[in-house]
C-alpha positions as CSV (number, residue, x, y, z in Angstrom):
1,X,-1.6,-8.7,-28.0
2,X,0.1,-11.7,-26.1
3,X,1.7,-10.3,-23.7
4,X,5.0,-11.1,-21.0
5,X,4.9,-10.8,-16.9
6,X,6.9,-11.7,-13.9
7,X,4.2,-14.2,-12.8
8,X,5.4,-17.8,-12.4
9,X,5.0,-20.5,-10.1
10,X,8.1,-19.7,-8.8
11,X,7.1,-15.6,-8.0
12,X,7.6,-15.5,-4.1
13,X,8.1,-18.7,-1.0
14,X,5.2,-20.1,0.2
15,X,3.6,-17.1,2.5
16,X,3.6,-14.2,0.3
17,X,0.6,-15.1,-1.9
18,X,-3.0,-14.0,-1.5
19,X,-6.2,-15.1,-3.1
20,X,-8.6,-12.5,-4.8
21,X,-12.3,-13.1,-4.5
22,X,-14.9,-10.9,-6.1
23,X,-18.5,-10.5,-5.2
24,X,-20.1,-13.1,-7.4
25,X,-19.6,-16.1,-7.1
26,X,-15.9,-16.8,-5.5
27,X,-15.8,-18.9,-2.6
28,X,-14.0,-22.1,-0.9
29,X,-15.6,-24.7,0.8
30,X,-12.7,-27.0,3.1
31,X,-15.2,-30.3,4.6
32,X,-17.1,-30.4,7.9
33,X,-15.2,-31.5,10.3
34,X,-15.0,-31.5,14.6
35,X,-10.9,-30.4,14.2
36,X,-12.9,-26.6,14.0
37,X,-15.8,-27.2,16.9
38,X,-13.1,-25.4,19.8
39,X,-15.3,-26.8,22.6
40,X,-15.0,-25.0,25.6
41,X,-10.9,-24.6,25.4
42,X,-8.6,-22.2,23.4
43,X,-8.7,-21.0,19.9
44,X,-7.2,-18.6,17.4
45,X,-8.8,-17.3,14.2
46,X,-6.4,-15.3,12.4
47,X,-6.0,-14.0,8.7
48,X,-5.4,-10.9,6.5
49,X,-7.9,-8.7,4.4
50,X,-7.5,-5.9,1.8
51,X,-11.0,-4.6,1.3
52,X,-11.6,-3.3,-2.3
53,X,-14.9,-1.7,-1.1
54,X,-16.6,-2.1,2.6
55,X,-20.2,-3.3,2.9
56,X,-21.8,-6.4,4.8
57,X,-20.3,-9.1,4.4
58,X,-18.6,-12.4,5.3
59,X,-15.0,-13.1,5.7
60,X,-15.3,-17.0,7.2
61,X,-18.5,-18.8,7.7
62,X,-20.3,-22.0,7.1
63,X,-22.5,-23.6,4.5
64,X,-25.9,-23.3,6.6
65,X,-26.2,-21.4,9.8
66,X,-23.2,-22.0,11.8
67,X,-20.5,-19.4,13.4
68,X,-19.4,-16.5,11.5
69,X,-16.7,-14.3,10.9
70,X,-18.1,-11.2,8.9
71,X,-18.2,-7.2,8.8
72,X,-21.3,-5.8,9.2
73,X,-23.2,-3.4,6.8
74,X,-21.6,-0.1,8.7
75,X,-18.1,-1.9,8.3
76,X,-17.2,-3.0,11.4
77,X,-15.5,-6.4,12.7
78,X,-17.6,-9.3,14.8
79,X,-17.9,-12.6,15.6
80,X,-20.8,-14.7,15.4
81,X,-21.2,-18.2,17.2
82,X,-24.2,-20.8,16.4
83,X,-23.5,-22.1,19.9
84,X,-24.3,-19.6,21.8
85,X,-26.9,-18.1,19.3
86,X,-25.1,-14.4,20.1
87,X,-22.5,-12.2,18.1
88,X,-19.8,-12.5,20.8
89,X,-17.5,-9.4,19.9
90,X,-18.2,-6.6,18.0
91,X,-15.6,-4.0,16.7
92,X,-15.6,-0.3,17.2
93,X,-13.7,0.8,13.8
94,X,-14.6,0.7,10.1
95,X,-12.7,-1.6,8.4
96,X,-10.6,0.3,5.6
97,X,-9.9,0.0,1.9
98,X,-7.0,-0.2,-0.3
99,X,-4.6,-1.6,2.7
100,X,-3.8,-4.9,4.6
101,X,-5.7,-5.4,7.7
102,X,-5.2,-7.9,9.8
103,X,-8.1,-9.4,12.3
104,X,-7.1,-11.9,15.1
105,X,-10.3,-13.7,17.0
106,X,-9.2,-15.5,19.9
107,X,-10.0,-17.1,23.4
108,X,-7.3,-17.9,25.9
109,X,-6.1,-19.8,28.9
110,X,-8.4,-17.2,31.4
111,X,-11.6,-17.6,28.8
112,X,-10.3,-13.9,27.4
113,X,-12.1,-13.4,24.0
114,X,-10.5,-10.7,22.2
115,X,-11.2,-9.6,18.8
116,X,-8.1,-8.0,17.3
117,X,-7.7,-5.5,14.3
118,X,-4.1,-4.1,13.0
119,X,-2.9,-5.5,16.6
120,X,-6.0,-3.7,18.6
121,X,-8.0,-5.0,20.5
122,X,-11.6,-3.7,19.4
123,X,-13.8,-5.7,21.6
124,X,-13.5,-8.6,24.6
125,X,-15.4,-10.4,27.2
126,X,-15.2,-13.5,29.1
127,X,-16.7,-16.9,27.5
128,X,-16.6,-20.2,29.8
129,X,-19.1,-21.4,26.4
130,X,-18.7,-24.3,23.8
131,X,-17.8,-22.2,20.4
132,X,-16.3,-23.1,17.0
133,X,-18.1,-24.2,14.0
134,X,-20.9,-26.7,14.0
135,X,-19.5,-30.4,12.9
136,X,-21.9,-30.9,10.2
137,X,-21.4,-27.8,8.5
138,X,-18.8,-27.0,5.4
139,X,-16.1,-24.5,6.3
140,X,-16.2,-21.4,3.9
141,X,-14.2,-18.4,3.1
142,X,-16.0,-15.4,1.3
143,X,-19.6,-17.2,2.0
144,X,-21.8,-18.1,4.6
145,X,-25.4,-19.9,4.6
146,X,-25.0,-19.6,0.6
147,X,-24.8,-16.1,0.6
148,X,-21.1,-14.2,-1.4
149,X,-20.0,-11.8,0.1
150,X,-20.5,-8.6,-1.3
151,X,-17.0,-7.1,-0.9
152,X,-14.3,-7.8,-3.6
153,X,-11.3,-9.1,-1.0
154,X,-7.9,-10.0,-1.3
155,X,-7.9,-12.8,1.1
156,X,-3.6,-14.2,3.4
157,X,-2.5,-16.5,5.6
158,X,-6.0,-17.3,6.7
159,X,-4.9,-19.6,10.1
160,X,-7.6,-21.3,12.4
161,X,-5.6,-23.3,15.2
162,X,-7.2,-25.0,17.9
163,X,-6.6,-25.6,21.3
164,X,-3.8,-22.4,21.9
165,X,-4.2,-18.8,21.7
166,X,-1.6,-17.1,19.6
167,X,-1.3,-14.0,21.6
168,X,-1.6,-12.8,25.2
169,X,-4.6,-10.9,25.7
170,X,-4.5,-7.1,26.3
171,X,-4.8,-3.6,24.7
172,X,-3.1,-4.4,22.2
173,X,-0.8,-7.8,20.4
174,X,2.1,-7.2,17.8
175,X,1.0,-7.2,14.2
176,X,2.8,-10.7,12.5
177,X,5.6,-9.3,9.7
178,X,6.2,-12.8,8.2
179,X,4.0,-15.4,6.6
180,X,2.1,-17.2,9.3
181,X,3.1,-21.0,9.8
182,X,2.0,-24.5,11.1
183,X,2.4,-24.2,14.5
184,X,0.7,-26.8,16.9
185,X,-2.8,-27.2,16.7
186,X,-3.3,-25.6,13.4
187,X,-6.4,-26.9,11.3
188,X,-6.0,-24.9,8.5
189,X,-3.9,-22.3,6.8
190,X,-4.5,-21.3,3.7
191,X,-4.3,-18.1,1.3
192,X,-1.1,-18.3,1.2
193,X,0.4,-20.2,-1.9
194,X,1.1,-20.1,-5.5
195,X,-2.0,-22.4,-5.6
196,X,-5.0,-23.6,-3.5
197,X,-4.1,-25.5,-0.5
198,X,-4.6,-25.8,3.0
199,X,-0.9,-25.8,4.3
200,X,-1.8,-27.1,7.6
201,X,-0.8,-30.7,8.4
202,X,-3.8,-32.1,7.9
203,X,-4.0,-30.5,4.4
204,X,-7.5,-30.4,3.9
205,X,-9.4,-30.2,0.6
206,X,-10.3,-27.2,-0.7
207,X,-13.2,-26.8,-3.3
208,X,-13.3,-24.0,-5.4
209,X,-15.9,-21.8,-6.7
210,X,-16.1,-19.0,-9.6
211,X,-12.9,-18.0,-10.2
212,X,-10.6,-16.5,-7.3
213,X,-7.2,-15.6,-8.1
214,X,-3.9,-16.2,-7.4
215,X,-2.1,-13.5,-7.3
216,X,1.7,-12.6,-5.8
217,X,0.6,-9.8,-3.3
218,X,0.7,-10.1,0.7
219,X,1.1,-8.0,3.8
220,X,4.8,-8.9,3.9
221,X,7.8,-7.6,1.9
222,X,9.4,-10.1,-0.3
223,X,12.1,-12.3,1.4
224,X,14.1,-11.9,-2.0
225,X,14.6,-9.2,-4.5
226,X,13.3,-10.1,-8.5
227,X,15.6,-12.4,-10.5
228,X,14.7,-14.0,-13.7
229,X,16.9,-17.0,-13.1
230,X,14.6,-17.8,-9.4
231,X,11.2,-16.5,-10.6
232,X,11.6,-17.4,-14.3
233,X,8.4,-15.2,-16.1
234,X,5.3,-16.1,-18.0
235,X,3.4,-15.1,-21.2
236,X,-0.2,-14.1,-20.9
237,X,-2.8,-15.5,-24.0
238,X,-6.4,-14.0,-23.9
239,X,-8.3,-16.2,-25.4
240,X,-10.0,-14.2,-28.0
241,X,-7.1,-14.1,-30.8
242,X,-3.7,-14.2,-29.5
């Protein structure tokens, strides 16, 4: 029963991609590294989910106990930091299933720490601290302190950029309707492309574990309608007999 599909390398432009991880086993781990302790300046921590099913659960973390991006059991949004020993923000929604949602956790110019979800702003207070993630510690995305998450997740544009704040701080910020993209001071960005890489300049390794996906599904509409001579096709062999 081989079979024939659309997918190819050449499917959709960088941006338009997304990585599927299920609850057992999928994770990536990008290297310890300073470029992601924020210090006392600004940050941005942005990225887009499409929750399968919502239970507790992390979205970025660290290999041992560091800072944490994660939902918690009844589904809501916060933000965890190992410096402070405190969950910062907590969100007032349940995340939802079977649609893009897009979280933005960020400090500004004026110490403003806003937690954004779907462009509103869920919780926020003022933070003079040192946060980020702990210099010894792994990155990881769909893990923290060894622990999967339990949700199956379709996992975009995952940006962490440090020292600027994407957006101004307020009620509410404008929902991105393009891939997200390299701008200055960007550590990582990733989830995003026909294959694993960090697309940031510094183009970090990323190690993979279980098996996440590639697949050609994002929060944006294609930039190109479907033609065979751009996005070619590919044939699909399961292993047990075709």
């Amino acid at each position: 029963d081989v079979s024939m599909g659309t997918f190819s390398p050449f499917s959709l432009e960088d941006g338009y991609w997304s990585n599927l991880f299920d609850a057992s086993g999928d994770y990536f781990t990008i290297p310890a590294s300073s470029d992601f302790n924020f210090g006392t300046g600004q940050f941005t921590i942005e990225l887009f989910v499409y929750f399968k099913s919502v239970s507790a659960g992390t979205l970025i973390g660290q290999s041992g106990f560091g800072s944490v991006l994660q939902l918690q059991a009844n589904g809501y949004f916060q933000y965890y930091d190992i410096n402070t020993a405190s969950y910062l923000l907590t969100g007032a929604v349940t995340a939802s299933t079977n649609t893009w949602t897009h979280v933005v956790v960020q400090r500004d110019a004026s110490n403003n720490l806003d937690l954004f979800v779907n462009g509103t702003r869920q919780a926020t207070t003022t933070s003079t601290a040192t946060l980020g993630f702990t210099n010894a510690q792994n990155l990881t995305i769909h893990s923290w302190n060894g622990s999967i998450s339990s949700n199956e997740t379709y996992y975009s544009n995952i940006r962490i950029i440090k020292g600027s704040s994407v957006y101004t701080s307020g009620s509410s910020i404008t929902v991105p309707t393009t891939p997200l993209t390299a701008v200055s001071g960007t550590e990582l960005l990733t989830c995003q492309s026909n294959r694993f890489i960090d697309n940031s300049t510094t183009g970090r390794t990323i190690t993979v574990s279980g098996d996440p996906k590639v697949l050609p599904f994002s929060p944006f509409a294609p930039s190109r309608s479907y033609s065979k001579d751009a996005v070619g096709g590919s044939v699909f062999y399961d292993g047990a007999g075709d």
